[in-house]
C-alpha positions in Angstrom: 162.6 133.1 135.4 163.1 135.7 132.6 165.6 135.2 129.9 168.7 136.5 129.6 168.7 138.3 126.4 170.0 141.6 126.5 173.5 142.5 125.3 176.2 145.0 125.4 174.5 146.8 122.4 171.0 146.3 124.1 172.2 147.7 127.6 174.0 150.9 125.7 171.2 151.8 123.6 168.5 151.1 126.3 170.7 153.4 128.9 171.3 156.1 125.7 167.4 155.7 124.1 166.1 156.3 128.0 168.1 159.8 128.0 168.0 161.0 124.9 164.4 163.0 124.4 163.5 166.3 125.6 166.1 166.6 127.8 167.9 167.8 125.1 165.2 169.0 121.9 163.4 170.5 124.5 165.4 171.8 127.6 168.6 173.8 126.3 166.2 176.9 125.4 165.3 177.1 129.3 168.7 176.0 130.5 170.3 178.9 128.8 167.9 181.5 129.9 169.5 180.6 133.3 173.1 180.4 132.2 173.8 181.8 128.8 176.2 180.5 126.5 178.0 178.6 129.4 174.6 176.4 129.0 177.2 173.9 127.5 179.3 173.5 130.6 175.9 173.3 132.8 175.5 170.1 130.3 179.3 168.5 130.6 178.9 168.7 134.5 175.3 167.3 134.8 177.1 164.3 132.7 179.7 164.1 135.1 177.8 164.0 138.3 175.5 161.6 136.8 178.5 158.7 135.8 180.1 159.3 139.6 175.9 159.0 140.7 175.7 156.0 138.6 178.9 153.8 139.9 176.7 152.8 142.7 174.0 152.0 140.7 176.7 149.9 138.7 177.8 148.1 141.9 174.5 147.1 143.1 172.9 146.0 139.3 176.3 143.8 139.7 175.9 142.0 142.8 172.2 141.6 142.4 171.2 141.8 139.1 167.6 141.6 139.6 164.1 142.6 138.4 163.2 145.8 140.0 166.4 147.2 139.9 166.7 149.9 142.4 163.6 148.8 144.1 165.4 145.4 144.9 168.4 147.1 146.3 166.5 149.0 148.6 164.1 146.6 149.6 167.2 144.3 150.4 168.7 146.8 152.3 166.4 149.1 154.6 163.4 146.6 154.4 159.8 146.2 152.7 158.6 149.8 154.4 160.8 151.6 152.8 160.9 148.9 149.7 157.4 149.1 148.9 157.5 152.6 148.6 160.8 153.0 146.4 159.1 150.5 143.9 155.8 152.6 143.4 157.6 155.8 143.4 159.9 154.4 141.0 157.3 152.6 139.2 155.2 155.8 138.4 158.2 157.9 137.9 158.9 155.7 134.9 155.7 155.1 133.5 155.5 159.2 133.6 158.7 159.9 132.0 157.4 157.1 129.0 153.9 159.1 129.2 155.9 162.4 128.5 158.0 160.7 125.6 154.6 159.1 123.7 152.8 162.8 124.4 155.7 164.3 122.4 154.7 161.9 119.8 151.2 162.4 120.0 151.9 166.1 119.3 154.2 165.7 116.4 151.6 163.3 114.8 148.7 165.7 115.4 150.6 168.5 113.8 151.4 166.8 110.6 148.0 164.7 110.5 145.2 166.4 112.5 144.9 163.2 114.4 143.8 163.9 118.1 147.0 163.2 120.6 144.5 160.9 122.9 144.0 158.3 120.1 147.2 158.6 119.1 148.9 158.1 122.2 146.1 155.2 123.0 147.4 153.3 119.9 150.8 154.0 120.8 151.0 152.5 123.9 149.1 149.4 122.7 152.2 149.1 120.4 154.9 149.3 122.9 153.2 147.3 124.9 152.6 144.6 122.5 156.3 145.0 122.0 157.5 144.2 124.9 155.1 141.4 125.6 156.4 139.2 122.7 159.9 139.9 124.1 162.6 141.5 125.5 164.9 140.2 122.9 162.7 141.8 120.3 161.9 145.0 122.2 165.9 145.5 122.8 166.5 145.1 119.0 163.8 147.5 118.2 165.2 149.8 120.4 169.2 149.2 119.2 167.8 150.5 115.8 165.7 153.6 117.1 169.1 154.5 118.9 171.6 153.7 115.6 169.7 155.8 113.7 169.1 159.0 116.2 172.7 159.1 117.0 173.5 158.9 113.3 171.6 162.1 113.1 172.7 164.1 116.1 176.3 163.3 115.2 175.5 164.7 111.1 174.0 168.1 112.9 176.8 168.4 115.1 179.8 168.1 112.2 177.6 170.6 110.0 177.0 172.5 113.0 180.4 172.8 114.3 181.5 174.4 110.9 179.2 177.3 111.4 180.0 178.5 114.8 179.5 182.4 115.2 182.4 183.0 118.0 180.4 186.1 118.7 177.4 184.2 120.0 180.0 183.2 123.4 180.3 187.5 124.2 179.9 187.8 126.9 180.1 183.3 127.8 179.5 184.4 131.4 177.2 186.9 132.9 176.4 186.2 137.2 177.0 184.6 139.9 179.0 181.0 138.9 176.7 179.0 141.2 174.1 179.3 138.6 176.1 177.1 136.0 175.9 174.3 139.1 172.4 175.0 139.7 171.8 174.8 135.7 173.7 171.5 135.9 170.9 170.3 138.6 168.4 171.1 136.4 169.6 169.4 133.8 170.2 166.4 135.0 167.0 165.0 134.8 167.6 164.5 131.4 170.5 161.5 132.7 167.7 159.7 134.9 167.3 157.2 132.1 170.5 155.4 133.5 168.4 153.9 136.4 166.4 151.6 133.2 169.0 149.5 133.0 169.1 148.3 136.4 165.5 147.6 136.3 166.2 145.0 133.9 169.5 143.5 134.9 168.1 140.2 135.1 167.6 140.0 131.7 171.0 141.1 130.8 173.4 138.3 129.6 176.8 138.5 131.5 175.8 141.3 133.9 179.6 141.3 135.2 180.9 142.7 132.2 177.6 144.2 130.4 176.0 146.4 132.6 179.1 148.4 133.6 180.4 148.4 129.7 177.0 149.0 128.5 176.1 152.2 131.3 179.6 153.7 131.9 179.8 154.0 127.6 176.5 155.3 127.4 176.6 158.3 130.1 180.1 159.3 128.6 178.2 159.3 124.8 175.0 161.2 125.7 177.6 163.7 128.1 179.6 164.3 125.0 176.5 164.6 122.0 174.9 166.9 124.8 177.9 169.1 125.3 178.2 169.3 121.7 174.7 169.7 120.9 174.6 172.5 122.8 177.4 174.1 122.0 176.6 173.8 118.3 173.1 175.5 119.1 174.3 178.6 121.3 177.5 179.2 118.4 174.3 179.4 115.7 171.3 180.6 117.0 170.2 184.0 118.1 170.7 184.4 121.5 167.5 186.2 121.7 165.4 183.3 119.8 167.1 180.6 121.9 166.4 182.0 125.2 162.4 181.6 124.0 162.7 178.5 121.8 161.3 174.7 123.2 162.3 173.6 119.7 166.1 175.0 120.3 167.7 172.1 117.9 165.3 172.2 115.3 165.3 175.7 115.0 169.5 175.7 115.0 168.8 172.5 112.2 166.7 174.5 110.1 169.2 177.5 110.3 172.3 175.5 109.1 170.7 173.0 106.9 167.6 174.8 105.7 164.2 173.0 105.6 166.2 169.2 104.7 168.3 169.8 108.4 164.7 170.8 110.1 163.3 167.7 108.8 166.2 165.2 110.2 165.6 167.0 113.7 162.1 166.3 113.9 162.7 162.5 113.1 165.7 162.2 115.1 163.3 163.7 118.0 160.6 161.2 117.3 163.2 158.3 117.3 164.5 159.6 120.7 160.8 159.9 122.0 160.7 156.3 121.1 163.3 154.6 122.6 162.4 156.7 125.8 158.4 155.5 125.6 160.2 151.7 124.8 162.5 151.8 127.4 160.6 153.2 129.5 157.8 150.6 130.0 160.5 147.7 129.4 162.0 148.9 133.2 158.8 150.5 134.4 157.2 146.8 133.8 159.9 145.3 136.4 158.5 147.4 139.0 155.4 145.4 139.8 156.6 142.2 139.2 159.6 142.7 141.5 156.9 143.4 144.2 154.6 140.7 143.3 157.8 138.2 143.7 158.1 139.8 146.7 154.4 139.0 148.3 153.7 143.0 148.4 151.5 143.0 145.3 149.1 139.7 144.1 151.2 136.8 143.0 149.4 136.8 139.8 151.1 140.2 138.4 154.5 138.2 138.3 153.3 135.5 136.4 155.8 135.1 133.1 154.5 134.4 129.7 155.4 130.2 128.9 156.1 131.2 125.6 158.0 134.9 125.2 159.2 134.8 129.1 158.2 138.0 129.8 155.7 139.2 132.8 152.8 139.4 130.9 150.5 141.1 133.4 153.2 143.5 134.6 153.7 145.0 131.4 150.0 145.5 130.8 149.6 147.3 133.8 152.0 149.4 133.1 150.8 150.7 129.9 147.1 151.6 131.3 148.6 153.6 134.1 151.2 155.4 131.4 147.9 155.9 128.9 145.8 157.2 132.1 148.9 159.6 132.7 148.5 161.1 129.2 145.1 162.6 130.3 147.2 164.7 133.3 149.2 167.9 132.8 152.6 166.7 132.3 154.8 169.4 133.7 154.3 168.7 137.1 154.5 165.0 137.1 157.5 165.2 134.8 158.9 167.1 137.7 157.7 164.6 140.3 159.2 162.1 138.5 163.0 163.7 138.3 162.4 164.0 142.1 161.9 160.4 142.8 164.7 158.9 140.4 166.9 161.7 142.1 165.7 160.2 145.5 166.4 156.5 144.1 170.3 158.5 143.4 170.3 159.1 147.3 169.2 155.9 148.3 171.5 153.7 146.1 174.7 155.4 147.1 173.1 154.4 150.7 172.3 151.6 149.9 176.1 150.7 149.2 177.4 151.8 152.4 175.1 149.8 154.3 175.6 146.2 152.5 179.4 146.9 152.6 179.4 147.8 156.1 176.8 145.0 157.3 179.4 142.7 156.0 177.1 140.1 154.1 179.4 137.0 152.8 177.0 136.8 149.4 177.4 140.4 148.4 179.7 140.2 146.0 179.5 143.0 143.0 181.8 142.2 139.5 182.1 146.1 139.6 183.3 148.1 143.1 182.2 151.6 142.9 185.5 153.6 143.2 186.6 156.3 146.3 183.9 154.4 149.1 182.9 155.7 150.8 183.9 159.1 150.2 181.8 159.3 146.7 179.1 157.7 147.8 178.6 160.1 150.3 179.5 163.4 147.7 176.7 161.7 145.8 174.1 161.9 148.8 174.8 165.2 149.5 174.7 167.1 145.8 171.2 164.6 144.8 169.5 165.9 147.9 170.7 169.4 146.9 169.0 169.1 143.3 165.9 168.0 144.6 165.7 171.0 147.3 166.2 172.9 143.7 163.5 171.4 142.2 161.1 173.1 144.1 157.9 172.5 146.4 155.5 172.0 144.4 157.1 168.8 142.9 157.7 167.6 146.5 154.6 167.9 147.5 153.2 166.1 144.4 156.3 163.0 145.1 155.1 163.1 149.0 151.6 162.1 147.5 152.8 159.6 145.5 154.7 158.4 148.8 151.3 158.5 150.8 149.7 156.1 148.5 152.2 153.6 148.6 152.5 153.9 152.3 149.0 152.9 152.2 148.9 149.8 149.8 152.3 148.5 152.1 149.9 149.0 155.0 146.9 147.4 153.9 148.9 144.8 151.7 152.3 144.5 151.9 152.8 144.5 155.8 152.0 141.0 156.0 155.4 139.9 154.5 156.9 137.4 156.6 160.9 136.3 157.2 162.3 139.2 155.3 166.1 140.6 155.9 167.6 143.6 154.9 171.3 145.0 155.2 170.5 147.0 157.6 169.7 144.4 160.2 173.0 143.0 159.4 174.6 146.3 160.2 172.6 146.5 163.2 173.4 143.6 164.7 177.1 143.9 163.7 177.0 146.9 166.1 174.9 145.5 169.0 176.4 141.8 168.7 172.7 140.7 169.0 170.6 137.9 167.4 168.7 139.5 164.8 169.1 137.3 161.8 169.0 134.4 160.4 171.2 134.3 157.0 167.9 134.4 154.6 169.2 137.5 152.8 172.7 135.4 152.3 170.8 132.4 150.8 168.5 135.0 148.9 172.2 136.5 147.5 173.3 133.1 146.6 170.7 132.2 144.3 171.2 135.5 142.7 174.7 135.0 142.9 174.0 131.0 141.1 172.0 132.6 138.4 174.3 135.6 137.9 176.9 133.2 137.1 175.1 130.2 135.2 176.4 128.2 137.8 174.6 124.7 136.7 172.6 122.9 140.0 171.6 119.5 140.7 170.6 117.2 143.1 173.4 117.2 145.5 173.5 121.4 145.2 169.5 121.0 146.6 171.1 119.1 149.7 173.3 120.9 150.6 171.0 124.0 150.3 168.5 122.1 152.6 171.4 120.9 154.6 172.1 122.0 157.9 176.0 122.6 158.7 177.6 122.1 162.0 180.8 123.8 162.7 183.0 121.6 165.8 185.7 123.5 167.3 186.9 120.6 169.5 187.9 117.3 168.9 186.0 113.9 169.8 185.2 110.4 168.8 182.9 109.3 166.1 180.4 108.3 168.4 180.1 111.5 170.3 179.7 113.6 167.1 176.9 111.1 166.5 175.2 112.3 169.6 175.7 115.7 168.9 173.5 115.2 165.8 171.3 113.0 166.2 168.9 115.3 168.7 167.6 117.0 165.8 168.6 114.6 163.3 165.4 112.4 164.9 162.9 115.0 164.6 163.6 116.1 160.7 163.6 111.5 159.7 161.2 110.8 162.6 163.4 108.4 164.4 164.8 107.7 168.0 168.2 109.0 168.7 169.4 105.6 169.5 168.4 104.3 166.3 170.2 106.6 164.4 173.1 106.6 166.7 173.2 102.5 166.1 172.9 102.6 162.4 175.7 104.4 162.2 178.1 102.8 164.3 177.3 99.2 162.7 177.7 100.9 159.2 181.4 101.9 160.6 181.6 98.7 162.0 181.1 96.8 158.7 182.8 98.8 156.7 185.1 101.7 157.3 183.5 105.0 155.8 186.2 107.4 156.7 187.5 107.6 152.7 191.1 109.0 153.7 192.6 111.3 156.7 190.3 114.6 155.0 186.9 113.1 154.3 184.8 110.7 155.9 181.2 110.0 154.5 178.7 107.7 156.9 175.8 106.6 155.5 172.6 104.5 156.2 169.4 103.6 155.0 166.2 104.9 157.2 162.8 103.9 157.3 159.9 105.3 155.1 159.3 106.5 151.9 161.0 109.6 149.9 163.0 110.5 152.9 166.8 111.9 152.4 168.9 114.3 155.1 172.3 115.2 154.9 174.4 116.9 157.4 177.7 118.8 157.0 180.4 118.6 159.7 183.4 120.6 159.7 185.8 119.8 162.6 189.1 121.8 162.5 190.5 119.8 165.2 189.4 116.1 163.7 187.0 113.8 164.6 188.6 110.3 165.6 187.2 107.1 163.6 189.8 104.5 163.3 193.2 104.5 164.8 195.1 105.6 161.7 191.9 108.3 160.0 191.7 110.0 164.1 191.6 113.9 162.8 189.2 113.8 159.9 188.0 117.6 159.1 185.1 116.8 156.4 182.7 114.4 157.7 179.0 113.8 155.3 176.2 112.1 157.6 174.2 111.0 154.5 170.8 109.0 155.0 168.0 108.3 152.5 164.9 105.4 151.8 165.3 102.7 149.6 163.6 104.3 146.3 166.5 107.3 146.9 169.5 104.7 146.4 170.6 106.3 142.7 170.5 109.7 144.2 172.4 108.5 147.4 175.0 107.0 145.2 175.2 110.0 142.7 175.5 112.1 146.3 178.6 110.2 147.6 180.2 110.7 144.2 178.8 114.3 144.2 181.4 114.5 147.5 184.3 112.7 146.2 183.9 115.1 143.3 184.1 118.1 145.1 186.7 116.9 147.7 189.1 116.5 145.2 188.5 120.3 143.9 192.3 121.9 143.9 192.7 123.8 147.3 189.4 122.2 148.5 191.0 120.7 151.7 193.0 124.1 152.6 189.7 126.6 151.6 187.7 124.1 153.8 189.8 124.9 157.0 190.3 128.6 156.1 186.9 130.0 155.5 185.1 131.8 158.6 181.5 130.3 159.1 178.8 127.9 157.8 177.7 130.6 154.8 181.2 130.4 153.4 181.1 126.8 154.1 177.6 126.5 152.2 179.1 128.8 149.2 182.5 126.9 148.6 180.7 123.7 148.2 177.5 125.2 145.6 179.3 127.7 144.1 182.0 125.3 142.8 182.5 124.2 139.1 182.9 120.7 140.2 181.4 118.2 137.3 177.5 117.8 137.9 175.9 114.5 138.5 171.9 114.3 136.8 
């Protein structure tokens, strides 16, 4: 399991670090070609779109707070296919973005130093790698610094900045149709797809409830802001003319406000924001294949974790060959390819929550409730499929062969997944009122659910997991429950019916096991070695033992070997325990079904017995 060990700070500044880059020192020259001084506004709404995009996101990082981030969600809710392929696509569009963000580097070092981009990218990715393979802990602290110290320089050049605005430079602010401004927005909002980081490693987070949607919502509204600003500052000083044509448009505004001293902050606030992309970028792009590995569509061996720094050692190795084999490929295009798939991840995310909250699964239960379902999520679906018609064919095509390959390997590899549910089986069969579960993906939620909460386990927690639960919905005798069990109850201890069936009854007989008019808790010993069953009974309408306890509701058939007395006795006080949880009894006969059942008794904070 991988440590928990990011914070607030390290969830705000891996969000901000991811979008911060050349989103902004490169793109506002080409965005305002399109739009003109209104190139501002193009910014403040790509900002917007992308914190109503990202409530979804939010909501799903939440309730599953997971390696893999969006691949998880997707594989849990329309299946391995279409699983498999989010996680590659995903997993490439990240390592490319990080490949763009350590070329700009390469670039900047070769033009101060003469040293060739291809070794300096080579030794840059060893030392992001090596990074992030001693720890997330130390790569999130690394990259909280990177970020302090590039927004302490944006924010300088925008106060000098905003003191020598040229009104002039906003005459005419609009010129064309006022689509263009939305379509500028589109195009700009690649430069938000950094967002989708942290959900890649939300398992690492500590406190997901409250630090994922504290650390994303704060981060989006930032960047939207020192975007809307930074641009603003740039088209109020610089020549229209020269910013139309510049890919350096903040340097060049810096060096025109500040002199040679404001170009030189620029270009290291532009290498700090190439490096917390390049960092966070293969700290989430890493998740990718262990996610899949967990998941039995890659080797087992990529998700093995690192004993000592507890991060997934092969993973992140992986990774940072296919992001230095990307550096020998023209960039452009696979930078676009990339926007297109984390646009796609956009479309299927806000799916993604209609479908779990419509399947109805007990153990989906976010912290954070994306607001206006499902009328957002479906704005959301509509506008991200409208930005990635924008993008163009070319980068389609390019994302469609990406797609083809990981079709393939899901083919070849991945197809032989076994006893997997998704959501949308759930919805399905919520529809048809057919058989097509059988409540895996509610235990799978559960332990996410266990961990998300540091909700402490032991012994009696493993029972009841392996437990089976019946449900009685009319009343009978002690004996005839007995019956009712011990069919399959034979098969699991290898004994006769009648054998179990008589234990029990001379265990009643010599002493009384129904504990008051609630509970009742039979148990025997059974032949063999390291052998223990339990099995749960909840009987709204009683179950008659003695005379006086004839309508008990919470009946434990407990049975173990010799060598498993401690545990047995640790297990009936494991009950008693939990029994006398406030509101236990009422909960008990109010909750629907045998999941609810399962989750009131593991989910509780009753004291733990080791």
């Amino acid at each position: 399991m991988l440590k928990k060990e990011i914070s607030f700070l390290g969830v705000f500044s891996i969000a901000s670090g991811a979008m911060i880059s050349s989103g902004i020192f490169i793109l506002p020259g080409i965005a305002f070609s399109k739009v003109g001084p209104a190139v501002f506004v193009s910014y403040f709404i790509a900002g917007v779109l992308g914190l109503i995009g990202i409530f979804s996101v939010i909501e799903l990082s939440t309730a599953m707070p997971k390696a893999g981030g969006d691949y998880f969600f997707i594989n849990k809710t329309f299946g391995p296919f279409l699983g498999t392929i989010s996680g590659f696509l995903g997993w490439f569009a990240l390592s490319l973005k990080s490949a763009f963000a350590i070329f700009g580097i390469s670039e900047v070092i070769f033009l101060y130093t003469g040293i060739n981009p291809i070794i300096a990218g080579f030794i840059l990715c060893l030392f992001f790698v090596f990074l992030n393979l001693i720890g997330v802990k130390e790569a999130a602290i690394f990259q909280i610094i990177m970020v302090v110290g590039l927004l302490s320089l944006i924010i300088l050049f925008i106060i000098i900045g905003l003191q020598k605005i040229q009104p002039s430079h906003f005459i005419p602010f609009y010129t064309g149709n006022i689509n263009n401004i939305v379509i500028t927005s589109g195009f700009v909002f690649i430069s938000f797809g950094g967002l989708l980081n942290v959900a890649n490693i939300s398992e690492e987070v500590k406190n997901p409830q409250r630090n994922i949607p504290l650390g994303m919502i704060t981060s989006i509204i930032v960047v939207t802001l020192l975007y809307t600003f930074i641009t603003y500052v740039i088209t109020g000083t610089l020549n229209p003319m020269v910013f139309k044509d510049s890919l350096t448009p903040v340097a060049d505004s810096a060096k025109l406000i500040m002199g040679t001293a404001g170009y030189i902050i620029i270009i290291i606030a532009s290498l700090l924001a190439f490096f917390t992309t390049a960092n966070a970028g293969i700290m989430s792009a890493s998740r990718y294949p262990l996610a899949l590995s967990r998941d039995q569509l890659l080797p087992k061996k990529i998700a093995l974790i690192s004993k000592k720094f507890k991060t997934p050692t092969i993973s992140i190795i992986i990774t940072g060959i296919i992001i230095y084999l990307t550096l020998l490929l023209p960039l452009e295009m696979l930078v676009k390819a990339a926007s297109t798939v984390i646009l796609t991840s956009y479309v299927l995310t806000n799916l993604s929550v209609i479908i779990l909250r419509e399947s109805k699964i007990i153990n989906y239960k976010p912290s954070f409730k994306a607001p206006f379902y499902p009328w957002l999520q479906i704005v959301c679906v509509i506008l991200f499929t409208f930005f990635i018609i924008d993008l163009g064919i070319a980068a389609i095509e390019l994302s469609l062969a990406l797609l083809f390959i990981s079709f393939c390997i899901y083919i070849f590899y991945g197809r032989k997944l076994k006893n997997s549910e998704y959501a949308l089986l759930y919805l399905l069969k919520r529809i048809t009122d057919r058989r097509l579960t059988e409540n895996i993906i509610e235990d799978e939620l559960r332990e996410i659910l266990i961990n998300r909460d540091n909700v402490e386990q032991d012994n009696f927690d493993q029972l009841i997991k392996n437990a089976k639960i019946i449900d009685i919905d009319e009343f009978m005798d002690f004996e005839n429950l007995l019956k009712k069990v011990a069919k399959s109850l034979s098969k699991e201890i290898e004994m006769t019916e009648e054998e179990i069936t008589s234990r029990f009854i001379k265990r009643q007989q010599e002493s009384n096991t129904a504990l008051s008019d609630f509970l009742a808790l039979p148990h025997i010993i059974i032949d063999g070695e390291d052998k223990m069953f339990l099995r749960i009974i909840r009987a709204k309408k009683g179950i008659k033992f003695t005379e006086k306890e004839n309508k008990i509701k919470a009946i434990f058939l407990l049975g173990g070997t010799k060598e498993k007395r401690v545990l047995h006795l640790k297990t009936l006080a494991s009950i008693a325990t939990l029994v006398g949880l406030k509101d236990f009894q009422e909960k008990w006969l109010s909750v629907d079904n045998i999941i609810e059942i399962k989750n009131l008794m593991i989910l509780s904070n009753r004291k733990r017995f080791y």
